[in-house]
Steps between C-alpha positions, in 0.01 A plus 500: 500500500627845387857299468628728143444821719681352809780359305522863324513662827745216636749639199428898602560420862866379409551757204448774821777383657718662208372856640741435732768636283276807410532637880720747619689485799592658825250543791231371290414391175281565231376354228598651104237592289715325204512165665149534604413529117665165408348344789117646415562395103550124601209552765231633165647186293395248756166658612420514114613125480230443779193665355500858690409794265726709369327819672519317836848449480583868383296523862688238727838683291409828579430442857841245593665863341336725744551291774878409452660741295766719750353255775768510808575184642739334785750351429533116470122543387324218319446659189337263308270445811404862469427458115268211581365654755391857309407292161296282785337817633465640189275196377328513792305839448427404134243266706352850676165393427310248761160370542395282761284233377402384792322808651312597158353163537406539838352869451366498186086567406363120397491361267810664432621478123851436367565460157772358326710614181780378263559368163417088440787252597588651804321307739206753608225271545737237669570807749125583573445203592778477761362828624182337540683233718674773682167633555303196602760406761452811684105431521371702236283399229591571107334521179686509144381678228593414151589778309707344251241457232691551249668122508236214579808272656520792787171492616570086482849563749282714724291230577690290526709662799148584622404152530819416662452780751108436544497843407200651285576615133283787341518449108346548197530391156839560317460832284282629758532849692785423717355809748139393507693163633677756762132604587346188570789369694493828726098476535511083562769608752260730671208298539743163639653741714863394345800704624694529207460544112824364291467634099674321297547683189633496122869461434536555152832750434545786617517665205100420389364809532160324504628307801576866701178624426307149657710558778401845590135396446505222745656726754238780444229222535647279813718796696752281662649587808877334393557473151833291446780417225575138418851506373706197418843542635699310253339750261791757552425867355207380319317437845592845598379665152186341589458615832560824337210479269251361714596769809449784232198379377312402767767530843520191701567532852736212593697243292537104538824331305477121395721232409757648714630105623585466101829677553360867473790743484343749672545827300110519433386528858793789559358642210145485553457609787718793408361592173132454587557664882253226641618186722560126472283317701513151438760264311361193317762242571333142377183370362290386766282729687757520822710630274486859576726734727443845617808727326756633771753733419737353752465151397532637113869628621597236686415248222711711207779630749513230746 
């Protein structure tokens, strides 16, 4: 999991130890601008290697600079240790944004509506359904709606994880109006007295303006309280793109990343959280319902600098 990032950052962590020789000495030391350069060229190649956009490296770049350029040290510091340390930091607040899951659940108005985005392939309906297990181990009840008219075998996956889960499935026919499907879900959900409405919607690409528009409609027409992002980690910049284009067209509110057991390299959930300014909140790391863990920044670190 994430091992191309930490094995780039592995390489960094020695290639800081050459900054050694950029220092000046006498009471203290600090570090050269000119060495620092080298050092921050090798540290764009591997973050590009690992999926991280090119803006959000000018970013984690920019701010190393400001923090160590003419930075006064002891002497007999650790230098490379306070390299890792600032790139560490600096990666850190690209992950600003938090949302705790646990408390909208708890506080939200019922039935309380999230509804899920992304392009096909990346494992959306899969993750609904392991929300729904999330869910239904806490003690709430769940309804799915399916949105995703547009392809008759996603209404068929639906219920099938519905069956699974003993879990209701809203649906009409395939063609139909994917937000009249949102309706009937959110009423059904209101006269059962059901907690929590899970859309599942189109993933066509992201490109389809067609698919844009059916998105906004379905969020006019159901109002969910959390819209979120389904990107697929090993999709590298093309996951972020597409958290791009669904934020601007419709803004989601939190993201989910799959696949990330499949030897994810980890640039995409830098670079989605920073690029779309909205937070991580659960990693898909398998294929059976269990397999879902709330993101930590902490245990992100530890796993790519550990």
């Amino acid at each position: 999991m994430f091992r191309a990032l930490k094995e780039k950052l592995g390489l960094i962590r020695k290639r800081a130890e050459d900054l050694e020789e950029g220092f000046t000495t006498g009471i203290g030391k600090r570090i050269s601008e000119e060495k620092l350069e080298d050092f921050l060229w090798d540290l764009e190649i591997a973050l590009m290697e690992a999926d991280v956009a090119v803006d959000v490296i000018e970013k984690i770049k920019e701010d190393i600079k400001k923090e160590l350029v003419g930075k006064k040290v002891k002497l007999g510091a650790n230098i490379g240790k306070i390299v890792e340390n600032t790139l560490k930091n600096t990666i850190r607040n690209l992950f600003s944004q938090k949302f705790d899951f646990e408390k909208f659940i708890r506080e939200s108005p019922r039935p309380t509506v999230i509804m899920f985005v992304g392009v096909n392939g990346t494992g959306k309906t899969t993750v609904i359904a392991k929300i729904a297990k999330y869910l239904m181990d806490r003690g709430y009840s769940v309804v799915l709606a399916a949105a995703d008219t547009f392809r008759a075998g996603a209404i068929e996956q639906l219920e099938t994880h519905g069956k699974n889960l003993g879990v209701k499935v809203v649906k009409h026919k395939a063609g139909g109006d994917p937000a009249a499907v949102c309706y009937d879900a959110i009423e059904h959900a209101k006269a059962k007295r059901r907690d929590f409405v899970l859309i599942d919607t189109a993933g066509r690409m992201q490109t389809n303006r067609n698919l844009m528009d059916e998105m906004k409609k379905i969020k006019r027409v159901a109002k969910p309280h959390l819209t979120i992002f389904v990107g697929d980690a090993l999709a590298g910049n093309d996951a972020i793109e597409q958290a791009k284009t669904f934020n601007d067209a419709i803004e989601v509110d939190a993201v989910i990343l799959t696949k990330v057991d499949a030897d994810a390299k980890g640039g995409a959930a830098i670079s989605i959280a920073y690029e779309i300014g909205k937070p991580i909140i659960f990693l898909g790391t398998g294929q059976n319902y269990e397999d879902l863990m709330e993101f930590d920044v902490n245990w992100f670190l530890e796993r790519i600098f550990g």
